[in-house]
DOZAKE-721552 format. One record per residue (C-alpha): x, y, z; residue in three letters; residue number from 1. Coordinates in steps of 0.1 Angstrom, whole numbers. Layout:
N
X;Y;Z;Ala;NUM
...
This chain:
739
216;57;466;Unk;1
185;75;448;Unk;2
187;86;411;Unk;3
161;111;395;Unk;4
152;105;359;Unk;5
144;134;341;Unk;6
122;132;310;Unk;7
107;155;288;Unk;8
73;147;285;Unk;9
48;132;312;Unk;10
39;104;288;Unk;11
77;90;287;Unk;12
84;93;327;Unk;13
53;66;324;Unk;14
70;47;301;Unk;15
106;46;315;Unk;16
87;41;351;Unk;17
69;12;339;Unk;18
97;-5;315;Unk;19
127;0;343;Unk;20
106;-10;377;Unk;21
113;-50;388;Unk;22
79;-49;402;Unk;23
54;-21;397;Unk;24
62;19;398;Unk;25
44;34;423;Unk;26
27;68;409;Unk;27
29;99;438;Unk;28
23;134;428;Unk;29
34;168;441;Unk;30
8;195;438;Unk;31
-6;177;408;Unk;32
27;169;393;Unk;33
34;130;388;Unk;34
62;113;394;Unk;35
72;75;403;Unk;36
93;55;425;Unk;37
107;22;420;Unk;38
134;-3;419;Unk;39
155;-15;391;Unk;40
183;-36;403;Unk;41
200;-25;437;Unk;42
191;9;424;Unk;43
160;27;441;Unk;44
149;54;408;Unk;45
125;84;408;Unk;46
112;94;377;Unk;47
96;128;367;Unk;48
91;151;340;Unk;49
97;187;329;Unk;50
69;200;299;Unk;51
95;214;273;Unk;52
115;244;278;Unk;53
111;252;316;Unk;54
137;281;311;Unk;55
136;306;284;Unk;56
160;335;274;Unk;57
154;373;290;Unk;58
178;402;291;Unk;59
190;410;331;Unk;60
182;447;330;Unk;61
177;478;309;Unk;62
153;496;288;Unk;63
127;469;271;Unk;64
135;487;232;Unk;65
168;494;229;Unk;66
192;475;207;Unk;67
217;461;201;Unk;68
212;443;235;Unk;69
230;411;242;Unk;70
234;412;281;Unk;71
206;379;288;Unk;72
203;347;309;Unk;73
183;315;311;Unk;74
152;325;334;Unk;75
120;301;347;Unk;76
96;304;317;Unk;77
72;308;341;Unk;78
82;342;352;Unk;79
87;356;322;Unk;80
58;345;301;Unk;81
20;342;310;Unk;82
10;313;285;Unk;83
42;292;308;Unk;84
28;296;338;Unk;85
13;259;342;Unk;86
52;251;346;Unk;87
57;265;377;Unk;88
42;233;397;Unk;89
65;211;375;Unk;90
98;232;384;Unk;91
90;232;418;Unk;92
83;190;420;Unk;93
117;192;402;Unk;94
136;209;429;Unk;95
119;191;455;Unk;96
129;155;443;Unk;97
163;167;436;Unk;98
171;171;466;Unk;99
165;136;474;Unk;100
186;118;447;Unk;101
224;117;445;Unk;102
224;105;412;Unk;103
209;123;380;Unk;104
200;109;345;Unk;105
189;131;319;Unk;106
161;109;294;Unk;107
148;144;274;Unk;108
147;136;233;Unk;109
179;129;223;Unk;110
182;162;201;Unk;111
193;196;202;Unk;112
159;213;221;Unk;113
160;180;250;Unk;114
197;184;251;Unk;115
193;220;264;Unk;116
162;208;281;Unk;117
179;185;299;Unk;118
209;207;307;Unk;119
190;237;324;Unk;120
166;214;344;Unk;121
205;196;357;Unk;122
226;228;361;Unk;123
196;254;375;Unk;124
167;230;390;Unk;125
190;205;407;Unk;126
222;225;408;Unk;127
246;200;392;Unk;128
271;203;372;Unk;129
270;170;347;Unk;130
243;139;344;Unk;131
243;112;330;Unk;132
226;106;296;Unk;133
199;82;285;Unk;134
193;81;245;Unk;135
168;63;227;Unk;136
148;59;193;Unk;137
117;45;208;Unk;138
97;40;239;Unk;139
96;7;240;Unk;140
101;-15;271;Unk;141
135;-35;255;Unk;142
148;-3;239;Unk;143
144;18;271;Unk;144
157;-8;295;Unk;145
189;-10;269;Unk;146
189;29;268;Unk;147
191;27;305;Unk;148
219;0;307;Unk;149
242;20;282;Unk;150
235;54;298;Unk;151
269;78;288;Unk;152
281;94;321;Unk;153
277;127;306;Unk;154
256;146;287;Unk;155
263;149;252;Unk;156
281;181;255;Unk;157
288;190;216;Unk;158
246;190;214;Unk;159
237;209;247;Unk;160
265;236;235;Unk;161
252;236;200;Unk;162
217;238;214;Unk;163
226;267;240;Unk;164
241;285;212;Unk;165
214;281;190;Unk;166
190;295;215;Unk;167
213;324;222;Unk;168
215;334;183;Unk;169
180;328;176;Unk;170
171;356;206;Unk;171
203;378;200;Unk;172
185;378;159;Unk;173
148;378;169;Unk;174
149;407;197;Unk;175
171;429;181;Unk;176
160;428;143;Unk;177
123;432;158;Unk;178
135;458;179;Unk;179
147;477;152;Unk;180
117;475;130;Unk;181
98;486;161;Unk;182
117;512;164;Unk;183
117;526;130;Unk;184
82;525;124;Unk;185
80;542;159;Unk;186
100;570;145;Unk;187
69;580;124;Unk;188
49;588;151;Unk;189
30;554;146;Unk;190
32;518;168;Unk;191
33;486;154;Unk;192
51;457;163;Unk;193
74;443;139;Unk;194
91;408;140;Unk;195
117;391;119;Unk;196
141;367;129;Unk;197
174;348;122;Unk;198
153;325;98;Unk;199
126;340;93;Unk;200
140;372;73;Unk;201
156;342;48;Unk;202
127;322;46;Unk;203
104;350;36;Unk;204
129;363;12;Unk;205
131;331;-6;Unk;206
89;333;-9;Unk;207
92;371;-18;Unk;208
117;361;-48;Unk;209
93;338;-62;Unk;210
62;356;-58;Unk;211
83;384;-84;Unk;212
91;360;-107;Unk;213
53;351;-109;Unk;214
47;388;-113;Unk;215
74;392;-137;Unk;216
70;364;-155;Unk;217
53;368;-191;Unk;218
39;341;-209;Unk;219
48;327;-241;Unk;220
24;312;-266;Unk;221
31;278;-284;Unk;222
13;250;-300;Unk;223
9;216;-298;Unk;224
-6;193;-328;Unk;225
-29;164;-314;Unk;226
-41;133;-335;Unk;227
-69;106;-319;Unk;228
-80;78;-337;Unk;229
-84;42;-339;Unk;230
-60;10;-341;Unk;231
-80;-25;-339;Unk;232
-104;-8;-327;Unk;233
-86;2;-296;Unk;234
-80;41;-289;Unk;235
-49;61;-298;Unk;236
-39;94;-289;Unk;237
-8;106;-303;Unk;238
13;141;-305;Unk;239
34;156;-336;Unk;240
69;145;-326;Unk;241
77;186;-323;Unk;242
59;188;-295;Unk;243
60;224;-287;Unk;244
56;249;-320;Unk;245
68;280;-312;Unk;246
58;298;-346;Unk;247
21;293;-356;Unk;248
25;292;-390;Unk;249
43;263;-393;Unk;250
16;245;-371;Unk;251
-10;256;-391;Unk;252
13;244;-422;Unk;253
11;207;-404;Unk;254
-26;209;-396;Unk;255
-35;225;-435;Unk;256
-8;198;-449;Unk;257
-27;168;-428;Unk;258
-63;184;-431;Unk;259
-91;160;-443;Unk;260
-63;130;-438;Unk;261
-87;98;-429;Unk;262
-56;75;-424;Unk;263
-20;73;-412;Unk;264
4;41;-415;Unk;265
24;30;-381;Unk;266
60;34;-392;Unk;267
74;23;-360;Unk;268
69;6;-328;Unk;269
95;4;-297;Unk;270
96;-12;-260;Unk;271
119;0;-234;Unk;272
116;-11;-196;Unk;273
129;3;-167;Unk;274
133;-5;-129;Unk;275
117;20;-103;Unk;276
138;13;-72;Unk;277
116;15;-37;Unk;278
112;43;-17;Unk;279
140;51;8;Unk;280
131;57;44;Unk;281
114;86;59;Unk;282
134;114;75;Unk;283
110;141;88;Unk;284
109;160;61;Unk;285
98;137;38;Unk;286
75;126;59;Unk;287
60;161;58;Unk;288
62;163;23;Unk;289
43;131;22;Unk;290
18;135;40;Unk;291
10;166;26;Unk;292
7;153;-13;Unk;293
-10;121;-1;Unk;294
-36;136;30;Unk;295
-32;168;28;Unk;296
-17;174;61;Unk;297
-4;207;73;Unk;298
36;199;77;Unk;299
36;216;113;Unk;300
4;190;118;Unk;301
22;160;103;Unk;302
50;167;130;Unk;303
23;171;158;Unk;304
6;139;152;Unk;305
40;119;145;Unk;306
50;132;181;Unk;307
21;116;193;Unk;308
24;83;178;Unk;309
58;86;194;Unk;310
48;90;229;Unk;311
23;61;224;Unk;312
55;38;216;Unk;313
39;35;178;Unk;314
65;46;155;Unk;315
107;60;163;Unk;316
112;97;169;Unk;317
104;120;144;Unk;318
122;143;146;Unk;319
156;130;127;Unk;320
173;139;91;Unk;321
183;106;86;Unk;322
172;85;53;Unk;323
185;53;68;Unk;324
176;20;91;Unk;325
208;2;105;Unk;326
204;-32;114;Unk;327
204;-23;154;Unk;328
168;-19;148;Unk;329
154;-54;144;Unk;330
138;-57;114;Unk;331
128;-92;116;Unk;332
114;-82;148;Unk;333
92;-53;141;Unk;334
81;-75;109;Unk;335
70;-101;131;Unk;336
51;-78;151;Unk;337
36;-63;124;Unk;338
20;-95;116;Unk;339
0;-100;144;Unk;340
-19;-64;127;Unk;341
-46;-76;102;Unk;342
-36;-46;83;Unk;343
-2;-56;73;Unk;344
-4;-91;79;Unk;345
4;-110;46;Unk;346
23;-81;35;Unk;347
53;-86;65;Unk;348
50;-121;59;Unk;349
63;-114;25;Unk;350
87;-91;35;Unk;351
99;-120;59;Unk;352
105;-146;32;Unk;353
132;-118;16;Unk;354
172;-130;24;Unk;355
188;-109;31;Unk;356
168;-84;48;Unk;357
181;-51;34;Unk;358
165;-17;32;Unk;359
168;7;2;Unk;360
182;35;25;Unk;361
190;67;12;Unk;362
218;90;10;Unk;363
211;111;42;Unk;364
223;106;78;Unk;365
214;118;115;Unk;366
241;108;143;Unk;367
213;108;170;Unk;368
186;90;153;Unk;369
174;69;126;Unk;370
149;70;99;Unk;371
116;70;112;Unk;372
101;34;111;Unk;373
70;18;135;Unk;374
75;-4;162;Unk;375
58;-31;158;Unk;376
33;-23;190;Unk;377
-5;-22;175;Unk;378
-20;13;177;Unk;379
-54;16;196;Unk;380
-78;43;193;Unk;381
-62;64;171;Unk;382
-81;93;153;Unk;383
-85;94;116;Unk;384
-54;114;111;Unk;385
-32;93;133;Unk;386
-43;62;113;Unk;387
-34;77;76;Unk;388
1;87;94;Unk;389
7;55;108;Unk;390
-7;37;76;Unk;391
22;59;56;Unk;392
48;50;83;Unk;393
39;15;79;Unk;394
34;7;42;Unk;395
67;31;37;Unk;396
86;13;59;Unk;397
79;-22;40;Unk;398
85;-6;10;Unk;399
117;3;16;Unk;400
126;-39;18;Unk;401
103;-45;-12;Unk;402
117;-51;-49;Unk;403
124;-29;-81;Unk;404
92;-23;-96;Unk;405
93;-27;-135;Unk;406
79;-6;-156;Unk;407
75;-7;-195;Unk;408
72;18;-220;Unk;409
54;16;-258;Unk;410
60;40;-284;Unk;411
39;37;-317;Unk;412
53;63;-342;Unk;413
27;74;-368;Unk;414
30;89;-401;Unk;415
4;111;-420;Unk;416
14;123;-454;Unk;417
48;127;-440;Unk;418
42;143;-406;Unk;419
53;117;-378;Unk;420
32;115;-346;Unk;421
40;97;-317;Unk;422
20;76;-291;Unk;423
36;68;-258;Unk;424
17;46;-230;Unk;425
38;34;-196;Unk;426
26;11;-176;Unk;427
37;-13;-147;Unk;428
47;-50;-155;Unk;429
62;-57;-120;Unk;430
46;-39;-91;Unk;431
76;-45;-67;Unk;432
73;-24;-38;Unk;433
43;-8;-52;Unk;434
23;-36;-37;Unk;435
37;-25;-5;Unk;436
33;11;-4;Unk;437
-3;9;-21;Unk;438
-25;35;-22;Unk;439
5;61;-23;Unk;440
17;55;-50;Unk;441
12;82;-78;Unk;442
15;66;-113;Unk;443
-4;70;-140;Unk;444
-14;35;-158;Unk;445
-15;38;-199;Unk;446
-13;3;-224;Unk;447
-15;13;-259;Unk;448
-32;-12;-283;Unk;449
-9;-41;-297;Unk;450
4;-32;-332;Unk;451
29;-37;-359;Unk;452
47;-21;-387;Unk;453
25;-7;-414;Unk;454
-11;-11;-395;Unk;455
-34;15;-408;Unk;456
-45;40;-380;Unk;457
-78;52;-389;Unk;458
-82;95;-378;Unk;459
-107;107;-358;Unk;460
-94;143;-360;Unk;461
-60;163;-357;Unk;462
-67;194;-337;Unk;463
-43;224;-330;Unk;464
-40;232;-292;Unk;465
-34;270;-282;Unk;466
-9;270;-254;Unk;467
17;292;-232;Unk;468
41;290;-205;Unk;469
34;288;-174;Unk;470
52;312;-143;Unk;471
68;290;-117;Unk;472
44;277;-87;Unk;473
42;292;-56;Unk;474
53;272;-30;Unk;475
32;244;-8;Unk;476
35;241;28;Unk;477
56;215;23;Unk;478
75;225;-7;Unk;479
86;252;11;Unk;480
97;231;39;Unk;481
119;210;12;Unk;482
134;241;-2;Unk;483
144;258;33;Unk;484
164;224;42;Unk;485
184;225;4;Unk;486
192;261;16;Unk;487
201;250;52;Unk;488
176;271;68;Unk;489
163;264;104;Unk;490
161;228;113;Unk;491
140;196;107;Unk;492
119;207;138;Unk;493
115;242;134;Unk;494
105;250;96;Unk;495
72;240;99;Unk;496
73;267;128;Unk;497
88;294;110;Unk;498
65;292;79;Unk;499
38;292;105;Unk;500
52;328;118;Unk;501
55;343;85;Unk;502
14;334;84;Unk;503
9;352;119;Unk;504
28;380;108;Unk;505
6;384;78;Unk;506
38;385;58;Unk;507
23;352;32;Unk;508
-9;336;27;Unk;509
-30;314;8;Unk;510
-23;275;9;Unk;511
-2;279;-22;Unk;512
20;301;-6;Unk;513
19;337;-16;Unk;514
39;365;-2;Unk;515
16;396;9;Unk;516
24;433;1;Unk;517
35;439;35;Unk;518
60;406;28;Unk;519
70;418;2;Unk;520
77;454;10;Unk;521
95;446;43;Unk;522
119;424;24;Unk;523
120;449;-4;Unk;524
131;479;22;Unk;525
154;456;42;Unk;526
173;446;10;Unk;527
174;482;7;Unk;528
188;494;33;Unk;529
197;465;57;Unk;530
203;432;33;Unk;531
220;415;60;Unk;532
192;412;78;Unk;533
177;386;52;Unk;534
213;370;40;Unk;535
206;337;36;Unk;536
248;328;33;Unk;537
249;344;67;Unk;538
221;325;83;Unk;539
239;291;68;Unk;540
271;300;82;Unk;541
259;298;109;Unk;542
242;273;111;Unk;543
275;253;99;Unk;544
290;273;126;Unk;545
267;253;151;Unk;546
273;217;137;Unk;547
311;227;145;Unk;548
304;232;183;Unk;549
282;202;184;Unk;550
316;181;169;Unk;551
334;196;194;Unk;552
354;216;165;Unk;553
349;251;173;Unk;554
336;268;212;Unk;555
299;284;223;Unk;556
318;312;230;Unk;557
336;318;197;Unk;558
309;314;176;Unk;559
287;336;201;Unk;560
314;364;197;Unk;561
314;368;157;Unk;562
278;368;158;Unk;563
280;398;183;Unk;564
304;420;165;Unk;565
280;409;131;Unk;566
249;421;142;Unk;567
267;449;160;Unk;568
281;466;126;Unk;569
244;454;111;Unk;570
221;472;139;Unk;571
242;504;137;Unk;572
243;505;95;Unk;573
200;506;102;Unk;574
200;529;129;Unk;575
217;551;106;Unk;576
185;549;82;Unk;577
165;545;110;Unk;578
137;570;101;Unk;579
136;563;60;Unk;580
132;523;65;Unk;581
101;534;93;Unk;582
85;556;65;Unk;583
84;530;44;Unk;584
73;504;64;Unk;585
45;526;81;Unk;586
33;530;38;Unk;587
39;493;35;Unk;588
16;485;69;Unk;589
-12;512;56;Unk;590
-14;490;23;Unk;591
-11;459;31;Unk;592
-43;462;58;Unk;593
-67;481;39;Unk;594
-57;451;6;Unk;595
-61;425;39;Unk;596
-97;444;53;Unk;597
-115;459;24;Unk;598
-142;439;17;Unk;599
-160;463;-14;Unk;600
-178;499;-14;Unk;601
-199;514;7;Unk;602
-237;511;-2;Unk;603
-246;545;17;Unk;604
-218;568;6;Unk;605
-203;551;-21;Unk;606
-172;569;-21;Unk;607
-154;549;8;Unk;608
-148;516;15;Unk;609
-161;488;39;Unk;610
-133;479;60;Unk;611
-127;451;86;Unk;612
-121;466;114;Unk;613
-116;454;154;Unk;614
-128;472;182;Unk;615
-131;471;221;Unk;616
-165;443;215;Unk;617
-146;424;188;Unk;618
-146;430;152;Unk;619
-171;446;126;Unk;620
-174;461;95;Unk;621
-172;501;92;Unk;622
-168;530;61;Unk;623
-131;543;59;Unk;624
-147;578;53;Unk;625
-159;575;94;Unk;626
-172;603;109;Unk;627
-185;616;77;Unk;628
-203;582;70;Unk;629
-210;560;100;Unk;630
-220;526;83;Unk;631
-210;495;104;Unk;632
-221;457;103;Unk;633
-217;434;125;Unk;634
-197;404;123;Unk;635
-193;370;146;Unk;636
-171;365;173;Unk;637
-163;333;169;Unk;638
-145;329;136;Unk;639
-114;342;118;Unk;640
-131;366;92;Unk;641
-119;374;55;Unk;642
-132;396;21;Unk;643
-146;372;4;Unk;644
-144;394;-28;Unk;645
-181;389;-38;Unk;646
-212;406;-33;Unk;647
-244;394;-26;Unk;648
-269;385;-53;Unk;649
-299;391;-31;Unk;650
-288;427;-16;Unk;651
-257;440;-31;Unk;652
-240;443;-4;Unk;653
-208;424;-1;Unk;654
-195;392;16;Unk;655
-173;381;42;Unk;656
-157;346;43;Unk;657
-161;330;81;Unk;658
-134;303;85;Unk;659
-135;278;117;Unk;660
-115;253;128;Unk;661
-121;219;111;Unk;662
-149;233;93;Unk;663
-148;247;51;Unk;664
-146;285;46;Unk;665
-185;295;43;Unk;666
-194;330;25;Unk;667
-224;350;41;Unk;668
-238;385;32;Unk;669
-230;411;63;Unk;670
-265;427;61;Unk;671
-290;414;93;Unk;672
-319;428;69;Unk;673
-310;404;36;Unk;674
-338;386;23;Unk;675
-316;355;18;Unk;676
-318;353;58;Unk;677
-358;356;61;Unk;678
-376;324;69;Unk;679
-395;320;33;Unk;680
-394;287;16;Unk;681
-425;271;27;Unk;682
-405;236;41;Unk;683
-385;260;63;Unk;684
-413;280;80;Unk;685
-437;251;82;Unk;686
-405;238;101;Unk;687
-402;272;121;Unk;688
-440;268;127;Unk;689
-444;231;140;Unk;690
-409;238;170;Unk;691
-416;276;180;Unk;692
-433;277;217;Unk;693
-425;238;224;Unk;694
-403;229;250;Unk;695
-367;231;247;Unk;696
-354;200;246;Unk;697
-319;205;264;Unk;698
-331;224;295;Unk;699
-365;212;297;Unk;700
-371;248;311;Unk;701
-370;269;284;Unk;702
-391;275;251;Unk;703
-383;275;218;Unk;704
-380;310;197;Unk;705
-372;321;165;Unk;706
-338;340;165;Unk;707
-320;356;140;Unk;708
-281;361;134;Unk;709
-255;379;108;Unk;710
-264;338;92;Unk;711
-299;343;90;Unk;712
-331;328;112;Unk;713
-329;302;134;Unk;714
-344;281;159;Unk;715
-330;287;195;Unk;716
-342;284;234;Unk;717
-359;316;249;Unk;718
-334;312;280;Unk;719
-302;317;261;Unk;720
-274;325;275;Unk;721
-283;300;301;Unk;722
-293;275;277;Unk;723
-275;278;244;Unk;724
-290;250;224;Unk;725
-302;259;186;Unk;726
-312;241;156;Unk;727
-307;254;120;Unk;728
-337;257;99;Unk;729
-339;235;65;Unk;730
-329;267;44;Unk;731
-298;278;61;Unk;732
-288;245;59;Unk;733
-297;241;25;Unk;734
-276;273;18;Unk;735
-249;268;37;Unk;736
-241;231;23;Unk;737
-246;249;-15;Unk;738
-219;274;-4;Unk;739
């Protein structure tokens, strides 16, 4: 008897190999492909791996643009899409092991994607009908060889339909709604490809409704009455108890009535405390969120790097909803692991002493995984953004044992010739689990002086502020995240994914969030015309639709058949208007690039515009009044470039922003002839001077030259592009740092 495990990712066949063999797994490989053989028991295993999705949706047959079209089936990936076709290899090993095993076990994630994973690779790879199921939080040795002892002898059927369901709506949406935008815009005799999708049109509606109210929104002036001064000679800072003064003149009645005033009396002074109950555990979205306030990280990133402390056996799965850690976990074990890191040494050892161990868990559950938590196992060799992640895993997950923090608030109410003022300080008299959770914790510190009734509080001044309201903000890339999962939009692991889109699409931008004209205007004409298209209720409903399947409460094929006869009645409403939405999508493309492109006016003809512009050599910069006025600049190849809305001081000519990966947005002037790129402080050409005609010191062969880009002069080897080396001169560098 031979059973093939199945995983999802190379990294956890190793794992399961290693953690399941009695002796040691022997590693063999199929045309590159790994896989291992061992014994566990009386049971001889082979374990291998699929890479994701090794079977995507395509439609069997027909014209590539027609809609509605809902006629499609689960195909290799790697025969339907280029970027897939490393998979090939790993389908084939599949097959080939198959054939040698009677008994299958399915060890994907244990979600809704390795569900359906799992269930293609069993049904189309190795032609069975069922497997059996491992699940697991971790990749740890005693949880896998558990997952592997309490295997279910099916899949999890209510996921893999849910999953398969998902997948069908999500292209039966995507395909057809971007079909149809295709199509209309192709009905004004112009071509551009248009997407939206079964989230996406909700998500970008929610950013488009709060980019209006921004614009809409019209501030409102008020006042504010501000009094520092001295008590014991410590520092006060108090506020008129109004607070906000919405008609001036009775601000300016308190600031006339208290003008001059060189002393106020305290009339009152108050203590309240308060407890501040730890942090509950992290679901994935909060861990996004997060890591996003305290590091800055992109929430698609956050999920990328917690994937990888996964795989390592680090921390539990990531991707999970739930807010809670039952006691199945071990807590006193990963604590006791935990001491053995220097890091968090003497901080698990306090945890330890606690009895009972109990978590502050929160409200919100997941019935495949818990909250996320670390293992216990000692990371090596992680990069610096694996370590602040891990460091936020860890410190949150002591926390969350830690006790109430107590915080204490003073009020000192001041009065000066019969206006009252008050002072207000908070600060922390317990930390609790603040001592856990450290450096993330965002609470402002203030301790007013000690005082009694009737001290005298001598004024420094009492000044009126000039204030108004502020719009709403726009959204984060993790705000937004937290707002699509209150509306019940996408999932925990595809947000990040979706927002991501919408930034391809050039439907938002910015890192706060802002919805572009061409956002805006697609949503704007859809609401018009098709408004179905980005219904949120609908989206939700179905998405309720699909936690029915998964509890075995409603079928795939029900819920497959009402979404058919929807977006049936939807498609044909737009065809209907087919040619009026195109128009004014075609406007709202036009706009939207020349806003995107335009980088200022044109310093030969002065009546057009310097556009962005990509051709068959890459991009550059050109006149929109081409042929009449042939002005172009050239641009790099190697970095996404934006208007940077300035000119430059040196030329007049205007700017461009280069962005690069992992590198800060740098402004340079397009013109090759701009003084600002001539070699003239005397440090920079004695520099120039001293290196040009010496050997280069990567090849040894060639000699170096001074070289000039669209960045300026620099030093470089005679022999490029064989030898590629260059050194930037000390006032480029100079420049570029001051940028």
């Amino acid at each position: 008897m031979t059973e093939l495990i199945v995983t999802e990712k190379p990294a956890a066949a190793k794992k399961i190999a290693e953690s399941l063999a009695d002796g040691k797994a022997i590693k063999e490989n199929i045309n590159g492909v790994p896989h291992y053989q061992l014994s566990h028991g009386n049971q001889d295993i082979i374990v291998t791996c699929a890479v994701g999705h090794l079977y995507g949706l395509e439609q069997k047959e027909g014209k590539k643009w027609t809609y509605p079209l809902f006629d499609i089936e689960w195909k290799p990936s790697y025969e339907t899409k280029k970027q897939s076709a490393f998979t090939k290899k790993y389908l084939a090993a599949i097959k080939k092991l198959a054939k040698q095993a009677n008994e299958f076990t399915v060890a994907t994630d244990y979600d809704i994607e390795g569900e359906v994973i799992g269930l293609n690779v069993i049904r189309y790879a190795c032609k069975q009908k069922d497997a059996q199921r491992m699940k697991f939080s971790t990749l740890t040795k005693d949880d896998l060889i558990k997952a592997y002892k309490n295997k279910s002898k099916t899949l999890d059927w209510g996921q893999a339909n849910a999953g398969e369901t998902r997948h069908f709506l999500d292209w039966y949406n995507g395909i057809n709604y971007s079909r149809a935008l295709t199509a209309a815009i192709k009905s004004t005799g112009a071509f551009k490809i248009m997407s939206v999708g079964r989230v996406q049109g909700p998500a970008l509606k929610t950013i488009v409704e709060r980019e209006k109210e921004i614009r809409a929104f019209k501030p409102e002036p008020y006042w504010q009455i501000e009094l520092t001064g001295k008590i014991k000679e410590g520092a006060i800072q108090a506020w008129h108890s109004k607070d906000k003064f919405w008609d001036k003149a009775e601000a300016e009645e308190v600031l006339e009535k208290t003008k001059g005033e060189k002393q106020g009396e305290v009339t009152k002074v108050s203590t309240s405390t308060f407890k501040q109950a730890p942090p509950t555990p992290f679901d994935l979205t909060t861990l996004q969120t997060e890591a996003y306030r305290c590091h800055k990280i992109a929430p698609k990133n956050t999920l990328e790097i917690a994937q990888e402390l996964y795989s390592s056996s680090y921390i539990s799965y990531p991707r999970t909803s739930s807010q809670q850690y039952p006691e199945s976990i071990g807590y006193a074990k990963i604590l006791d692991s935990l001491k053995n890191n220097s890091a968090y040494s003497t901080l698990a050892q306090d945890i330890l002493k606690k009895n009972p161990l109990k978590p502050n868990n929160g409200k919100k559950t997941d019935p495949a995984h818990p909250a996320i938590y670390p293992t216990g196992i000692k990371p090596m060799n992680l990069n610096s953004y694996e370590e602040k992640l891990y460091d936020l895993i860890v410190r949150r997950f002591l926390a969350t044992f830690a006790d109430y923090a107590k915080r204490e608030t003073n009020k000192i109410e001041i009065n000066v010739k019969g206006e009252p003022f008050i002072a207000k300080g908070t600060r922390t008299t317990e930390k609790g689990w603040h001592t856990y959770y450290g450096p993330y914790v965002n609470l402002e510190e203030e301790e007013l002086p000690k005082v009694k009734e009737k001290d005298s509080v001598g004024i420094k001044k009492i000044a009126k502020h000039d204030k108004e309201t502020q719009p709403p903000k726009r959204y984060t890339p993790a705000s937004i995240i937290k707002e699509l999962e209150k509306r019940n939009l996408g999932t925990k692991a595809t947000r990040a994914s979706i927002i991501e889109t919408l930034f391809n699409r050039g439907y938002i931008d910015g890192k706060a969030i802002q919805a572009t004209e061409l956002g805006i205007r697609t949503t704007e004409t859809l609401e018009k015309h098709s408004p179905k298209i980005i219904d949120e209720k609908l989206t939700g409903h179905f998405e309720e639709q699909m936690e029915e399947i998964r509890k075995g409460k409603k079928t795939e094929e029900e819920v497959l058949s009402e979404a058919k006869e929807a977006l049936t009645k939807i498609l044909a409403d737009f065809k209907e208007k087919e040619k009026e939405i195109g128009k004014e999508l075609h406007t709202a493309n036009i706009e939207t690039r020349d806003a995107m492109t335009t980088i200022g006016s044109c310093p030969k003809c002065a009546e057009g515009s310097l556009q962005i512009r990509k051709g068959k050599f890459g991009q550059f910069v050109a006149c929109n009044k081409y042929p009449d006025c042939k002005t172009t600049f050239s641009l790099p190849g190697n970095a996404l470039i934006k208007p940077a809305k300035q000119v430059c001081e040196q030329c007049n000519i205007p700017m461009v922003l280069t962005i690069k990966k992992g590198k800060r947005p740098t402004a340079f002037c397009i013109n090759k002839d701009c003084k600002s790129k001539i070699v003239e402080n005397e440090k920079a050409q004695q520099e120039a001077n001293e290196l040009i005609g010496t050997e280069c010191p990567d090849c040894k062969k060639g000699k170096i030259a001074l070289r000039t880009s669209i960045y300026g002069s620099f030093l470089g080897c005679d022999k490029y592009p064989k030898c590629k080396y260059t050194k930037q001169l000390t006032q480029q560098k100079e420049e570029t740092e001051s940028q």
